[in-house]
N, C-alpha and C positions, 0 to 999 in steps of 0.2 A: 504494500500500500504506500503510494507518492505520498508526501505531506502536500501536493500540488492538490491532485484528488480529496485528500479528506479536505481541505480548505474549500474547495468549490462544493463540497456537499456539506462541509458546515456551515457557508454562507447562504447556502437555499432554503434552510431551515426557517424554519417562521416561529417566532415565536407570539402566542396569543395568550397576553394576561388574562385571568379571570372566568377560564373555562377548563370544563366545565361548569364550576363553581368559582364562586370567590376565594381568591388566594392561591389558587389553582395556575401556574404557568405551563400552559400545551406548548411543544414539541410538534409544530404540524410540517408532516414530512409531504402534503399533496404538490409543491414546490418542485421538487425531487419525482413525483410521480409524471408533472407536467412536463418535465425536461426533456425532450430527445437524447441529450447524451448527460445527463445526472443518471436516468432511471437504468440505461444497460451499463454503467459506471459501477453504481449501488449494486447490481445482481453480478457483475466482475468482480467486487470487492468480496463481496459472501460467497461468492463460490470460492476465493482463495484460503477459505477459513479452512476449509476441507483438509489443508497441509497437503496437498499431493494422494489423499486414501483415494479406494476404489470406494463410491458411495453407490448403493443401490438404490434408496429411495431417499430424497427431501421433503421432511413432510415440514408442512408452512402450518401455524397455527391462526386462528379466525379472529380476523376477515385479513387485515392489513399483510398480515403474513403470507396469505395465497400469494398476493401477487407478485412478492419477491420470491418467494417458495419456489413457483412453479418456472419463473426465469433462472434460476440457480440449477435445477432440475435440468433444463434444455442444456444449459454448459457444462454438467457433468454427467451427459447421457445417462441420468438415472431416472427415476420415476417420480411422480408428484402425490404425496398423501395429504389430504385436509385432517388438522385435528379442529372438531367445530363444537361449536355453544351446543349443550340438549338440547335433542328432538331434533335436530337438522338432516342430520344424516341418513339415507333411503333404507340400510341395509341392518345386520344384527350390529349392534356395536357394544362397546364397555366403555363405562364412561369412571370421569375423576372428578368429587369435589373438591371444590378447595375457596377458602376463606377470605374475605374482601373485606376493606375498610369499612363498609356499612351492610356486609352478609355474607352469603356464599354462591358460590357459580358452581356449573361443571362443564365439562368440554368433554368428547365422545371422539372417538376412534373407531370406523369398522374392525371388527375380530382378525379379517385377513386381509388390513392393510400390508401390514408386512408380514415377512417370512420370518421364522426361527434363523437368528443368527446374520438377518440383513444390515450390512450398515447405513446408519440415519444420520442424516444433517437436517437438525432442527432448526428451521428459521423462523425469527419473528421480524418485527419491526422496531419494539422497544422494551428494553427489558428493564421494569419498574419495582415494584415489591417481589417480583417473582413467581408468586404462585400460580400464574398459570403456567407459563414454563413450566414448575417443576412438576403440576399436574400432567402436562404434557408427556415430558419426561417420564414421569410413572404410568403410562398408559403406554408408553413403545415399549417399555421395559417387559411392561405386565405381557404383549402377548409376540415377547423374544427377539425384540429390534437390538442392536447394538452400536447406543449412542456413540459416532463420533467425535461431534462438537455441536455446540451451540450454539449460534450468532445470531447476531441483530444488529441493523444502521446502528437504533442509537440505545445508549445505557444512560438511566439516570443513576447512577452513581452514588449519590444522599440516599436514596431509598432501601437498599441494601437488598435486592434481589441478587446479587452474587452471592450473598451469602447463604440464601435462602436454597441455590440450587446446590452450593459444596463442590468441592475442589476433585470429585470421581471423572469429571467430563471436562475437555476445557470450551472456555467458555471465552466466544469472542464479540465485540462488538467495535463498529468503525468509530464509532462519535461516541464519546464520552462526555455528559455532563454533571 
């Protein structure tokens, strides 16, 4: 990764006080989506996360994660899984709770997205308190994926989702805030 690169895709970033809520500063990456050459820039960047592995599947987590997910997927000739919010998904799936500032979510996985022993490059967009990551995480685990790494554009940093996920996977992200 250029420091040329991360510069031009930390300057596209938008930042929007006060949302969702008050006191709340978004990270809005649709800047970066609009680009011509930010958006296959950003899906060359997370595909280099991969370190050279043979990757079988990238699964992108929902929503923002698909679309980088499934561009990293095309450059590493592997496959695209959605991990998605309940009740999305067409087929049998397993799904993972996990706990939010003001409740609980889960996200679901078909049973035979992946194979026993395939390896995964989990992509997001931004990796915050973590837990859905590590929900995610524990849904490839559960039906025998073999996390490679992690990534995401960008890490909020203060929120302490790195630590949330633990030092077993490494864990990358381009923009650090």
């Amino acid at each position: 990764m250029s420091k040329e690169s991360i510069a031009k895709l930390d300057a596209a970033i938008r930042d929007v006080p006060d949302f969702p809520k008050p006191g709340i500063l978004f990270k809005d990456i649709t800047p970066v989506l609009a680009d011509p050459d930010l958006l296959p820039l950003t899906a060359d960047l997370l595909a280099e996360t991969s370190g050279g592995a043979k990757i079988d599947q990238v699964v992108g987590i929902d929503a923002r994660g698909f679309i980088f997910a499934a561009m990293v997927a095309e450059r590493l000739n592997a496959g695209f899984v959605p991990v998605r919010k309940k009740g999305k998904l067409p087929f049998e799936t397993v799904g993972k709770a996990y706990a939010l500032e003001y409740g609980e979510a889960e996200v679901e996985i078909h049973v035979d997205a992946v194979k026993p022993g395939e390896n995964i490059l989990l992509v997001d967009d931004l990796l915050a308190t973590g837990g859905t990551a590590a929900a995610a995480r524990d849904l490839i685990e559960g039906i025998g994926g073999n996390i490679v790494a992690i990534s995401f554009l960008i890490e909020l940093s203060f929120l302490g989702g790195r630590e949330v996920l633990g030092d077993s996977t490494p864990i990358h992200s381009i923009l650090s805030y």
